[in-house]
KEFITI-337114 format. One record per atom (N, C-alpha, C): residue in three letters; x, y negated, z negated. Coordinates in steps of 0.2 Angstrom, whole numbers, plus 5000, padded with zeros to 4 digits. Layout:
BEGIN
ALAXYZ ...
//
This chain:
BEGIN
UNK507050245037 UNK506550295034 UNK505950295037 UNK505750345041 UNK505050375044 UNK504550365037 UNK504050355038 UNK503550325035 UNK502850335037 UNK502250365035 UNK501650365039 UNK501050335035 UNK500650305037 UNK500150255033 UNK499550275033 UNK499050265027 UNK498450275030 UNK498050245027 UNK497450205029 UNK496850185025 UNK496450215020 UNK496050185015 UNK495550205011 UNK494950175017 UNK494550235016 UNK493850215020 UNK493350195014 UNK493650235007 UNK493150175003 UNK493350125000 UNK493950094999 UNK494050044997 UNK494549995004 UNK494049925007 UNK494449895008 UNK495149875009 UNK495549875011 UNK496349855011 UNK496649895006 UNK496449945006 UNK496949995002 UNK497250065006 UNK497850045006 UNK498250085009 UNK498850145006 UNK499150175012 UNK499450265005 UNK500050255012 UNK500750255008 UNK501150285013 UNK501350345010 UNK501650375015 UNK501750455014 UNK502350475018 UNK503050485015 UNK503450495017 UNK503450585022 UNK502950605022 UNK502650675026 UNK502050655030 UNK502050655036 UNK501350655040 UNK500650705036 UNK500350675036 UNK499650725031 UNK500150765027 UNK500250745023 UNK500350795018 UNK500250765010 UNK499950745008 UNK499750725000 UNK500050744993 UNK500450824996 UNK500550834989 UNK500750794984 UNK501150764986 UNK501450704980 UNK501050674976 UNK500350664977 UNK500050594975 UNK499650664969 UNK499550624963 UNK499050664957 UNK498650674960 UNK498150704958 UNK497550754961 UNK497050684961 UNK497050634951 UNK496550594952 UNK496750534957 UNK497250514957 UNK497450464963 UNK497050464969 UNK497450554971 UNK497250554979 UNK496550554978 UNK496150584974 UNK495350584975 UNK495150514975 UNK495550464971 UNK495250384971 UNK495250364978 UNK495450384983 UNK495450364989 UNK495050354993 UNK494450404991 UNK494050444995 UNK494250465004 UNK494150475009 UNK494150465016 UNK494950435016 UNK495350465019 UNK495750425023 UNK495950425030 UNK496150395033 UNK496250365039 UNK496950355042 UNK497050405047 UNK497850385049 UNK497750335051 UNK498450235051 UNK498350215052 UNK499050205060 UNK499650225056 UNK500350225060 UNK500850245057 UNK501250265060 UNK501850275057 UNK502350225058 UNK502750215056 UNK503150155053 UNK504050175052 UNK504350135054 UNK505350155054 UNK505450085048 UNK505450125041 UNK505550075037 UNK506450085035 UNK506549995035 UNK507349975035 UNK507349915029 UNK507749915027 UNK507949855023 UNK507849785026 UNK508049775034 UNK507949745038 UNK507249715041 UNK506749765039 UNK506249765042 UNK505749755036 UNK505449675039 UNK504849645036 UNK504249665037 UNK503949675030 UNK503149685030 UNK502749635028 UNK502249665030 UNK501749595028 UNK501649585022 UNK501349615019 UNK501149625013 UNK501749645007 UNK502049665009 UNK502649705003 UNK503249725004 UNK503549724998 UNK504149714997 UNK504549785000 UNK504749785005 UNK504949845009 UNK505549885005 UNK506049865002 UNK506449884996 UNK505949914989 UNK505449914988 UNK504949944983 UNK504849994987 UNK504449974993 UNK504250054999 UNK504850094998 UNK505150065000 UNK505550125003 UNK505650184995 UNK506050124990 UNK506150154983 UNK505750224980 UNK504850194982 UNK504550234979 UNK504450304984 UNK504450304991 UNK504450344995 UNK504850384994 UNK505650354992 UNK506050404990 UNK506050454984 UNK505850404978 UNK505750444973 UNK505050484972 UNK504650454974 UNK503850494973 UNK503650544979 UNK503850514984 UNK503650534989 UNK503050494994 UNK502650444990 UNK502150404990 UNK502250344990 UNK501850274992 UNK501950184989 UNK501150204992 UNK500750164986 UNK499950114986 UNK500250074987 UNK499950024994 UNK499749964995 UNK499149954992 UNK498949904987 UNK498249884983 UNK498049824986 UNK497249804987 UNK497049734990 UNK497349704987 UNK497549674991 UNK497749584989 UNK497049544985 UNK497349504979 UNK496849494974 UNK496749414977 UNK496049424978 UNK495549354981 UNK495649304974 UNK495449254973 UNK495649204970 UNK495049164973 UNK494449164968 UNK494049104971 UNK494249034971 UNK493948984977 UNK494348924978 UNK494348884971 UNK493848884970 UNK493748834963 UNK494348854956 UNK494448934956 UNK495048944951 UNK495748904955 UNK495848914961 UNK496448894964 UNK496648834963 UNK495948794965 UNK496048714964 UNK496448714957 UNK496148724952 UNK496048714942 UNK496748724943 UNK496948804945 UNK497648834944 UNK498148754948 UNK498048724953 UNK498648684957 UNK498648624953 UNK497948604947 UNK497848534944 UNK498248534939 UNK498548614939 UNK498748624930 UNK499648614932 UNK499848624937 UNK500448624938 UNK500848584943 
//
């Protein structure tokens, strides 16, 4: 599955795949507006086969199919001091 990605210029590491080169309709009006600016980043040949960094390529693909859309959202920072507490508990 063809695939095209783009950045949020206001938000840090938040990313929009769009199974349509520029084409948005899919996404709610309030969504797409959350994004402010976006930025083509690539296009992408997603396969069941093929690893992402970030996510679960079976969810992409799923949601691309059904919505037409998948949000990549920042990955959540964890300051050091909770991580340590979190590794002492376990």
């Amino acid at each position: 599955m063809l695939c095209f990605i783009y950045k949020s210029l206001k938000k840090e590491e938040l990313y929009l795949y769009v199974d349509k080169k520029d084409d948005f309709s899919a996404l709610p009006e309030n969504l797409f507006n959350s994004f402010g600016s976006l930025q083509f980043v690539m296009e992408l040949q997603l396969s069941a086969e093929r690893k992402l960094a970030r996510e679960d390529v079976g969810k992409v693909i799923a949601s691309l199919e059904s919505k037409g859309f998948y949000v990549q959202m920042p990955p959540v920072m964890v300051p050091p001091a909770l991580r340590v507490a979190n590794n002492r508990l376990h």
